[in-house]
PDB file with one MODEL, atoms N, CA, C and O in Angstrom:
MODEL        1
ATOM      1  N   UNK A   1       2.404  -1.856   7.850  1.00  0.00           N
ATOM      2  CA  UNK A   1       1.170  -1.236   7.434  1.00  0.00           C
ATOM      3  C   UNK A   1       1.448  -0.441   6.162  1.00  0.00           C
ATOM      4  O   UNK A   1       2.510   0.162   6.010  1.00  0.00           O
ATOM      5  N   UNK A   2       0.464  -0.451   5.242  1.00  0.00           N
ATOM      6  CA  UNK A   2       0.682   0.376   3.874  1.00  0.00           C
ATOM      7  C   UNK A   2      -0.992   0.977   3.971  1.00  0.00           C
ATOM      8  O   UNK A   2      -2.051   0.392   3.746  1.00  0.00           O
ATOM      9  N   UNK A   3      -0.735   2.258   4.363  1.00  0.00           N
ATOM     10  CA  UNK A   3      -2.078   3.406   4.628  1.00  0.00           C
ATOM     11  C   UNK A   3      -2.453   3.815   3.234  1.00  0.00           C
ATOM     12  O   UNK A   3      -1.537   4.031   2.441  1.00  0.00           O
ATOM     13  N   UNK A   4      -3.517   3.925   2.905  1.00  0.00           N
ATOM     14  CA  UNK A   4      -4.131   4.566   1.314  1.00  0.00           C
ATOM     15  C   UNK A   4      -3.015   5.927   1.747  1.00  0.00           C
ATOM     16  O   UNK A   4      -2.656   6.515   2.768  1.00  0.00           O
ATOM     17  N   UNK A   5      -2.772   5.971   0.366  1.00  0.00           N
ATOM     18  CA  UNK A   5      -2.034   7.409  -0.188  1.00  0.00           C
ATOM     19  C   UNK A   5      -1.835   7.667  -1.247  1.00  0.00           C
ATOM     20  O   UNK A   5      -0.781   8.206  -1.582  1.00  0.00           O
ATOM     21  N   UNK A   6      -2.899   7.324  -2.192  1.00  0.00           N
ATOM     22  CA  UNK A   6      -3.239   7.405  -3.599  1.00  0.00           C
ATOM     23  C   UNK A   6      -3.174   8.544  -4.053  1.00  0.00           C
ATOM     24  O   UNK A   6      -2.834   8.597  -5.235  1.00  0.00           O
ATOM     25  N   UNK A   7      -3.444   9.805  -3.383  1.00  0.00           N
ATOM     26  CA  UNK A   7      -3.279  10.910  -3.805  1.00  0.00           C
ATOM     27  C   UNK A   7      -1.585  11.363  -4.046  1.00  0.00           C
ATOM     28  O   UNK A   7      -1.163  11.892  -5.075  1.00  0.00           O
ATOM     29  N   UNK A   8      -0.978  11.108  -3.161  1.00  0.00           N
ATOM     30  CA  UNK A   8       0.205  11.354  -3.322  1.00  0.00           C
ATOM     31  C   UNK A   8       1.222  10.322  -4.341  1.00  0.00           C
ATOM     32  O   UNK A   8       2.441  10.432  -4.472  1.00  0.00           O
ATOM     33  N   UNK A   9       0.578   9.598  -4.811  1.00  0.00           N
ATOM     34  CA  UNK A   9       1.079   8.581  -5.592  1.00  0.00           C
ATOM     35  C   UNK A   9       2.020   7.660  -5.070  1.00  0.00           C
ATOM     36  O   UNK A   9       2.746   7.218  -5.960  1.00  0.00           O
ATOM     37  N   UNK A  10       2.234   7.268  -4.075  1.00  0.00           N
ATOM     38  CA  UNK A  10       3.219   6.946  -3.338  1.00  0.00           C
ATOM     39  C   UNK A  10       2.937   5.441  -2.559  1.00  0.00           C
ATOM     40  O   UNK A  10       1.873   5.684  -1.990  1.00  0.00           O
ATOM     41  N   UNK A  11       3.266   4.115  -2.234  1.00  0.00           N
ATOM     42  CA  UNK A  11       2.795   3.695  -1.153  1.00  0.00           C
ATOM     43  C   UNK A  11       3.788   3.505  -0.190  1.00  0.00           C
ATOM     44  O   UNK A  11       4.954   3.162  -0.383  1.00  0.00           O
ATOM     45  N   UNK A  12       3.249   3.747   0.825  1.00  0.00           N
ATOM     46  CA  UNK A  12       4.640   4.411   2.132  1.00  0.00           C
ATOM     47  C   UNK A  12       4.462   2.623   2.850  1.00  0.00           C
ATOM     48  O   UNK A  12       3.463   1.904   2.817  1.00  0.00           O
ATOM     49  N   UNK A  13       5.703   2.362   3.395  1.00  0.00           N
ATOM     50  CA  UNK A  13       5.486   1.209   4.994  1.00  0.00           C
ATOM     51  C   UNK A  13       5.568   1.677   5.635  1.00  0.00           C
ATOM     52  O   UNK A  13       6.181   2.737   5.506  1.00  0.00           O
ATOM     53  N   UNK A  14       5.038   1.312   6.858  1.00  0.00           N
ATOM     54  CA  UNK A  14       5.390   1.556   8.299  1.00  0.00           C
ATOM     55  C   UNK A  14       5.731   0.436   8.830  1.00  0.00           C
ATOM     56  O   UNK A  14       5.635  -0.663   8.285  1.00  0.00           O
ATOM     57  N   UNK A  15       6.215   0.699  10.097  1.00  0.00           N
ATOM     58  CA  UNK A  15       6.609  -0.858  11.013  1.00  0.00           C
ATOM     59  C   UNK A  15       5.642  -0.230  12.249  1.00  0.00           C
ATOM     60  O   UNK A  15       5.459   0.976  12.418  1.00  0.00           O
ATOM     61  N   UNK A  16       5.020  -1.390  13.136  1.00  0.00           N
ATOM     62  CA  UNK A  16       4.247  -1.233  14.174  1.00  0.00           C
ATOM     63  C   UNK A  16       5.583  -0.845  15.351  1.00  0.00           C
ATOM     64  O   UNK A  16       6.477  -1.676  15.187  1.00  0.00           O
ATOM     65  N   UNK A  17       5.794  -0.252  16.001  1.00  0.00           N
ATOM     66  CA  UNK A  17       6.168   0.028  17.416  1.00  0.00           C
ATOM     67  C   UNK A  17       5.904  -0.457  18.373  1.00  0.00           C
ATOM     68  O   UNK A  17       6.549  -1.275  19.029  1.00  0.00           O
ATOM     69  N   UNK A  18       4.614   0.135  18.617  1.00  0.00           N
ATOM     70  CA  UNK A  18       4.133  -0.073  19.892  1.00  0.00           C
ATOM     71  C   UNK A  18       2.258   0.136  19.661  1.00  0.00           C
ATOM     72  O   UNK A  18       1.600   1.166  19.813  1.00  0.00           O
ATOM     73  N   UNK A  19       1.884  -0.960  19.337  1.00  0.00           N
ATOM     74  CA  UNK A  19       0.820  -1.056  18.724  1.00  0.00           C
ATOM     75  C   UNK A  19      -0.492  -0.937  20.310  1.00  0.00           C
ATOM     76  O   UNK A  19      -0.552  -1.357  21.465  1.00  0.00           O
ATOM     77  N   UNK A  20      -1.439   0.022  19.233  1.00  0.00           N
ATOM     78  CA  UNK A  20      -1.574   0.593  17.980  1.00  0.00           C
ATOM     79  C   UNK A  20      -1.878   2.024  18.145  1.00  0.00           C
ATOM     80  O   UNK A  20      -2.896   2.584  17.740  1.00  0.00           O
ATOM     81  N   UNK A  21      -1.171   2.409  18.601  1.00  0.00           N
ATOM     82  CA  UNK A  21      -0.848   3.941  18.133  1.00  0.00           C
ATOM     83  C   UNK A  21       0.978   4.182  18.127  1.00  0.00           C
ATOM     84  O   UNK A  21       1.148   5.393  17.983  1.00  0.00           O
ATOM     85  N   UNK A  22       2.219   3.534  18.222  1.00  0.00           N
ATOM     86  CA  UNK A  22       2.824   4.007  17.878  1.00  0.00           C
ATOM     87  C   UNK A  22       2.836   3.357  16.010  1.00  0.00           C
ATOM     88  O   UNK A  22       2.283   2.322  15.638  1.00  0.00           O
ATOM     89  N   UNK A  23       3.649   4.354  15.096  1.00  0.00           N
ATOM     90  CA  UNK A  23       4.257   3.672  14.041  1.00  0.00           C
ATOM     91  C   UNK A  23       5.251   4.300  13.281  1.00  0.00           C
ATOM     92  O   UNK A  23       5.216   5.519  13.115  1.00  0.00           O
ATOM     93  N   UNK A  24       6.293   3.473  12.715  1.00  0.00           N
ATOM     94  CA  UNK A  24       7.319   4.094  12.307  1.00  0.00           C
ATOM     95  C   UNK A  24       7.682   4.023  10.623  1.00  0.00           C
ATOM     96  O   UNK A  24       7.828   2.936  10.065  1.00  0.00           O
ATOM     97  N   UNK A  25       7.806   5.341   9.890  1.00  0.00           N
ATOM     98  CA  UNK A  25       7.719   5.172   8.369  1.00  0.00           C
ATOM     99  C   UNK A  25       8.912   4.427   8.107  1.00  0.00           C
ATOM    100  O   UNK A  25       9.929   4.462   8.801  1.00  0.00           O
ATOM    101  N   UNK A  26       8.780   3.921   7.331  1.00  0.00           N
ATOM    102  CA  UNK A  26      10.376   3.122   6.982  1.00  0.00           C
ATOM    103  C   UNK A  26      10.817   3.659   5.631  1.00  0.00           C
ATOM    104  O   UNK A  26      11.864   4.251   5.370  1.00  0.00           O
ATOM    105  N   UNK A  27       9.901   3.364   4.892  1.00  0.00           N
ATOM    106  CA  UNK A  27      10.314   4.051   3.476  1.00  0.00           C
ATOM    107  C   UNK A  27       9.013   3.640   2.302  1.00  0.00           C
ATOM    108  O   UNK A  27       8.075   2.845   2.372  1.00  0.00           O
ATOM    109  N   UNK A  28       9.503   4.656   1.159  1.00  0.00           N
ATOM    110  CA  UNK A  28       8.560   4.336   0.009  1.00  0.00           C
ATOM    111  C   UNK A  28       8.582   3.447  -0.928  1.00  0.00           C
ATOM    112  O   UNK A  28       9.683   3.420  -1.477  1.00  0.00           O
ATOM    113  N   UNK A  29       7.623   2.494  -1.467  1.00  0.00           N
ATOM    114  CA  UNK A  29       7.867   1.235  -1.742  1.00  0.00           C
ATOM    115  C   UNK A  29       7.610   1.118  -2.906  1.00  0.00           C
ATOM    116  O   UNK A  29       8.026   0.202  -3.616  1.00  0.00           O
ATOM    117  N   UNK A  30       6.779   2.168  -3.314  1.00  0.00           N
ATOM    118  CA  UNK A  30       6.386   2.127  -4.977  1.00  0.00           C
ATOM    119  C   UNK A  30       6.207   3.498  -4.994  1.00  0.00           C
ATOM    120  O   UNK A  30       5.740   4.066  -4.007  1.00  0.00           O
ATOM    121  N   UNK A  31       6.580   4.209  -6.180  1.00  0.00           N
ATOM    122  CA  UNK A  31       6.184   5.533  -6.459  1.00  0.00           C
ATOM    123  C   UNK A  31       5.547   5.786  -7.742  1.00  0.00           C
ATOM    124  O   UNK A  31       5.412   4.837  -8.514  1.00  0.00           O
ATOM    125  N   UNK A  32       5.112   7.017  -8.086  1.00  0.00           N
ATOM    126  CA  UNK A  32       4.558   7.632  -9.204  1.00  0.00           C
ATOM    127  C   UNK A  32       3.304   6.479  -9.663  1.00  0.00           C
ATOM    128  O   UNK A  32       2.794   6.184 -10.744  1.00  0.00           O
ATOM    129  N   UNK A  33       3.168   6.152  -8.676  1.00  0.00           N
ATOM    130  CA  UNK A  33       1.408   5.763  -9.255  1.00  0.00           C
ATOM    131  C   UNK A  33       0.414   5.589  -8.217  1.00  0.00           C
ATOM    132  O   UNK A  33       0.685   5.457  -7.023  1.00  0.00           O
ATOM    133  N   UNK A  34      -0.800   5.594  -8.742  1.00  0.00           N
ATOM    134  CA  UNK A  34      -1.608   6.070  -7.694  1.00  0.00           C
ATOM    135  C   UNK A  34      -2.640   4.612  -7.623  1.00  0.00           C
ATOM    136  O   UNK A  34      -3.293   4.115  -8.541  1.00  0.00           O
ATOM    137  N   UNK A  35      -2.510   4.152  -6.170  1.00  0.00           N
ATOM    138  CA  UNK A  35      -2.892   2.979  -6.317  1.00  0.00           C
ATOM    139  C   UNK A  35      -3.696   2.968  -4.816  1.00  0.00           C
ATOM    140  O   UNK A  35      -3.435   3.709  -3.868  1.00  0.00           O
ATOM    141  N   UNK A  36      -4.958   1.709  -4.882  1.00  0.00           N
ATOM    142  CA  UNK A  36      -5.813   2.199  -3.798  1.00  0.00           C
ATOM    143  C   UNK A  36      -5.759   0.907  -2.843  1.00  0.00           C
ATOM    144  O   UNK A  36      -6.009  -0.175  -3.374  1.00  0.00           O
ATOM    145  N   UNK A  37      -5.524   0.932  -1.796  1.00  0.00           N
ATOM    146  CA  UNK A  37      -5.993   0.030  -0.816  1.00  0.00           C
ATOM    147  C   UNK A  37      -5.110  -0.679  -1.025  1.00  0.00           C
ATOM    148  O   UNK A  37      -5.359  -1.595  -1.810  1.00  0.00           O
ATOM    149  N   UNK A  38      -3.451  -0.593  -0.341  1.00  0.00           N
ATOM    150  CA  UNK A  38      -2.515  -1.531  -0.557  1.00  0.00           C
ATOM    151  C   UNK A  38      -2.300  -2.582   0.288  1.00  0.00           C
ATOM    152  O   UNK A  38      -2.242  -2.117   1.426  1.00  0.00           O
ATOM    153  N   UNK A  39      -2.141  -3.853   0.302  1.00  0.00           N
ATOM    154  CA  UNK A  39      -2.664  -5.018   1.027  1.00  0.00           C
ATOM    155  C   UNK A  39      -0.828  -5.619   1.014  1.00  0.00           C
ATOM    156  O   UNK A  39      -0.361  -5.640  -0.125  1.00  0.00           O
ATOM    157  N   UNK A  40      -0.148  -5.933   1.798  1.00  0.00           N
ATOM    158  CA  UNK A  40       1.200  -6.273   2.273  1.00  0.00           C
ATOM    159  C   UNK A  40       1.386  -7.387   2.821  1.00  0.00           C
ATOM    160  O   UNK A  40       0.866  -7.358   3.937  1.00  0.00           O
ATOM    161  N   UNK A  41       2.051  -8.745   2.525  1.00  0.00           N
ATOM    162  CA  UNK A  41       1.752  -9.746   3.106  1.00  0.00           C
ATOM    163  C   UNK A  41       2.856 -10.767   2.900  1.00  0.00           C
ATOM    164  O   UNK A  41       3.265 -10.784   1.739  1.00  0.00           O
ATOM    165  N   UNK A  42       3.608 -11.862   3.953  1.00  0.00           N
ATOM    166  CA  UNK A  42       4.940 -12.393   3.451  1.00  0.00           C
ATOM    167  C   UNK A  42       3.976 -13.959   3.266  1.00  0.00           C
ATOM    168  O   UNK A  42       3.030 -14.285   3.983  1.00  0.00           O
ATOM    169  N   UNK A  43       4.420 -14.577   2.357  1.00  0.00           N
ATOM    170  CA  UNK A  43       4.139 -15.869   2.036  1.00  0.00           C
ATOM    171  C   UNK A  43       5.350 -16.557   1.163  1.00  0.00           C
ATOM    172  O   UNK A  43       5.817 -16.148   0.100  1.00  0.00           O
ATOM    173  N   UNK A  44       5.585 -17.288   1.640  1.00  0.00           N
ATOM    174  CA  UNK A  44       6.406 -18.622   1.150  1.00  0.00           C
ATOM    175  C   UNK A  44       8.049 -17.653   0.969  1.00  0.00           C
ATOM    176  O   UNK A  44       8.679 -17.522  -0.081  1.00  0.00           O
ATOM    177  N   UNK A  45       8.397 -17.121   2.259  1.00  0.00           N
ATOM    178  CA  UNK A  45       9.629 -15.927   2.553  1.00  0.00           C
ATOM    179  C   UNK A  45       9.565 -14.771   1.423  1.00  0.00           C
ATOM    180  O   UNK A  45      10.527 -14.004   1.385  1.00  0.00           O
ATOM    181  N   UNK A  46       8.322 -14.548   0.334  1.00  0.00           N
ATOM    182  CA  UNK A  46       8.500 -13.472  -0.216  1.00  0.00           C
ATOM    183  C   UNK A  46       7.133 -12.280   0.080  1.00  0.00           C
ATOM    184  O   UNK A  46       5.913 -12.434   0.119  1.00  0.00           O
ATOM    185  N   UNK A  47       8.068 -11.017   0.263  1.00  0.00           N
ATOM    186  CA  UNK A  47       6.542 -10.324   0.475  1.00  0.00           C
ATOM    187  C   UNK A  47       5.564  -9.978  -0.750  1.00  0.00           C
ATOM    188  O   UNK A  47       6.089  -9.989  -1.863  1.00  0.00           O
ATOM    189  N   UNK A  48       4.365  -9.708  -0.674  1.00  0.00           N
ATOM    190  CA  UNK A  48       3.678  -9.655  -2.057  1.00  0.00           C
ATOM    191  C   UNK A  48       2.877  -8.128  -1.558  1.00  0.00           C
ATOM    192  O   UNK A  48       2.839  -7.660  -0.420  1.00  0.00           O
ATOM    193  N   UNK A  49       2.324  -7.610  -2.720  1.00  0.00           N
ATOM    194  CA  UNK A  49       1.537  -6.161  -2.482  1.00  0.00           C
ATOM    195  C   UNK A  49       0.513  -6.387  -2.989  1.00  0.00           C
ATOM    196  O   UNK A  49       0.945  -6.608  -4.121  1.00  0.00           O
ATOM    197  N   UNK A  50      -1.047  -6.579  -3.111  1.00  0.00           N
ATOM    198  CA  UNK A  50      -1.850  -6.314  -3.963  1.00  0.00           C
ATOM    199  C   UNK A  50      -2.302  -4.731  -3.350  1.00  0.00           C
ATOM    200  O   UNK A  50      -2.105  -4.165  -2.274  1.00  0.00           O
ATOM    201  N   UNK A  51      -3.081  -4.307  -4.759  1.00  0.00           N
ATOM    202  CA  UNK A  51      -3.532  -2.581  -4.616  1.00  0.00           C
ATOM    203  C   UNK A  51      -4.310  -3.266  -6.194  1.00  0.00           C
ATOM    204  O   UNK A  51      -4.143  -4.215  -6.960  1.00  0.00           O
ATOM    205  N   UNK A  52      -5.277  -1.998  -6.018  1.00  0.00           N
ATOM    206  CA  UNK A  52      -5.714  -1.436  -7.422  1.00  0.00           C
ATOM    207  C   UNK A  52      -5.594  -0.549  -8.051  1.00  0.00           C
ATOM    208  O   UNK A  52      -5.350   0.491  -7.439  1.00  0.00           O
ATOM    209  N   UNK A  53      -5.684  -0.480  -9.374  1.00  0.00           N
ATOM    210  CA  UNK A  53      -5.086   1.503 -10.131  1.00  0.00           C
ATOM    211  C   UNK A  53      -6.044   2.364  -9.707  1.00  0.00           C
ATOM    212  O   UNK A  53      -7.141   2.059 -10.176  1.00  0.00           O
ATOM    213  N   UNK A  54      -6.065   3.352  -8.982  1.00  0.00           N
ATOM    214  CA  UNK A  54      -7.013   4.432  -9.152  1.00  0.00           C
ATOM    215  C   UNK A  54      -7.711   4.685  -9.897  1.00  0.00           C
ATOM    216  O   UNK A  54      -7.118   5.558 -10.530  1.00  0.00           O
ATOM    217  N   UNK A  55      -8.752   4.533 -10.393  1.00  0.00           N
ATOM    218  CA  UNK A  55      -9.477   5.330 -11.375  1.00  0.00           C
ATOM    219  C   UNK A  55     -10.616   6.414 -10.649  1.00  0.00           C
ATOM    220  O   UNK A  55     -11.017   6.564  -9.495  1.00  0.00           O
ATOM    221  N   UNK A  56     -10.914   7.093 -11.986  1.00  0.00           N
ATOM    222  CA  UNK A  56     -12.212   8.264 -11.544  1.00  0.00           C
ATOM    223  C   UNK A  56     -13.526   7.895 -12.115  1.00  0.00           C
ATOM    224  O   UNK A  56     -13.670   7.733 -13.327  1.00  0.00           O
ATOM    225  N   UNK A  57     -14.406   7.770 -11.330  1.00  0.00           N
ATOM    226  CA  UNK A  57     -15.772   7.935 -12.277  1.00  0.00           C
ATOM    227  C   UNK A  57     -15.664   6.123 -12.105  1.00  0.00           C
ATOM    228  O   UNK A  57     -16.720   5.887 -11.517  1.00  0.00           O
ATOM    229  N   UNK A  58     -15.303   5.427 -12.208  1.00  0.00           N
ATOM    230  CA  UNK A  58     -15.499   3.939 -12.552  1.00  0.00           C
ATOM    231  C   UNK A  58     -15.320   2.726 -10.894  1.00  0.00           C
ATOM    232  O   UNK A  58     -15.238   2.980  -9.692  1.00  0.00           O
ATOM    233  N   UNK A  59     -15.325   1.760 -11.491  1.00  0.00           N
ATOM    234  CA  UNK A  59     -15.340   0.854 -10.605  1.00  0.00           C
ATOM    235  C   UNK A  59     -13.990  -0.165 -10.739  1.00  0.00           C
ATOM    236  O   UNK A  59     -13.349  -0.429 -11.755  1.00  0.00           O
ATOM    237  N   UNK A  60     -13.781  -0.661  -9.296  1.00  0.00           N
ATOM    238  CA  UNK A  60     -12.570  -0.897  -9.695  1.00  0.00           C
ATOM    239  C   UNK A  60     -12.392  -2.580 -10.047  1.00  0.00           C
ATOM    240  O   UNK A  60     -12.754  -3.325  -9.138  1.00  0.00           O
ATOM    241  N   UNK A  61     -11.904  -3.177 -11.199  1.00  0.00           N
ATOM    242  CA  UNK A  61     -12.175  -4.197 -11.582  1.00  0.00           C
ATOM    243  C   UNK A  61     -10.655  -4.954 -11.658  1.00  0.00           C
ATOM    244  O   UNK A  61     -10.577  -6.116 -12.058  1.00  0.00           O
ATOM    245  N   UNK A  62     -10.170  -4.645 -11.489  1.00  0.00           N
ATOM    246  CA  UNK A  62      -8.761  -4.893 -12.221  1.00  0.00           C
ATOM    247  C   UNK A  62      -8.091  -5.033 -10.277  1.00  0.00           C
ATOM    248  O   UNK A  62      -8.502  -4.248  -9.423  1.00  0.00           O
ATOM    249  N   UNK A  63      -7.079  -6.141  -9.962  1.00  0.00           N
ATOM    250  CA  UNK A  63      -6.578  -6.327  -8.501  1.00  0.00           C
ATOM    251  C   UNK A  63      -4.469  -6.682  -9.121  1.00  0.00           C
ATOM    252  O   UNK A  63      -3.969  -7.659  -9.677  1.00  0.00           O
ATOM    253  N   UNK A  64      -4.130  -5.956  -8.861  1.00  0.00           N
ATOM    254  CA  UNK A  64      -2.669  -6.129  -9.119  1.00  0.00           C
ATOM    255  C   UNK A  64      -1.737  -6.318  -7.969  1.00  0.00           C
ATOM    256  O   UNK A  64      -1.649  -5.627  -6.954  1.00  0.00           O
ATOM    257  N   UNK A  65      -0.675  -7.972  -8.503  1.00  0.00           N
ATOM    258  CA  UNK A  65       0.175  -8.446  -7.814  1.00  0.00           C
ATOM    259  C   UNK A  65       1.645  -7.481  -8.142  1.00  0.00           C
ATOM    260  O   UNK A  65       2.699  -7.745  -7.562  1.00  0.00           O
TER     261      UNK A  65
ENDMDL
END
């Protein structure tokens, strides 16, 4: 799981436990940017991230691999 944490600039993993209320942080996967709605996913044995940049005031147009 990768939880919004755009404010903190950070996007954290977790691993499921004991679903769904346990979960365990594993570590930080990207830092110093602030990115919204991070999407985590393994395809063809590699994992991929999409998120978008934060912005203020605007809409978000822009989807980054």
């Amino acid at each position: 799981m990768t939880p919004e944490s755009s404010e903190d600039k950070f996007v954290r993993l977790y691993k499921c436990i004991k679903f769904p209320h346990k979960w365990k942080f594993i570590k930080k996967i990207i830092r110093n940017l602030e990115l919204v709605d991070p999407v985590i996913f393994k395809q063809n044995n590699k994992w991929v991230l999409l998120a978008s940049k934060k912005k203020i005031k605007s809409i978000y147009t822009k989807l980054y691999l």
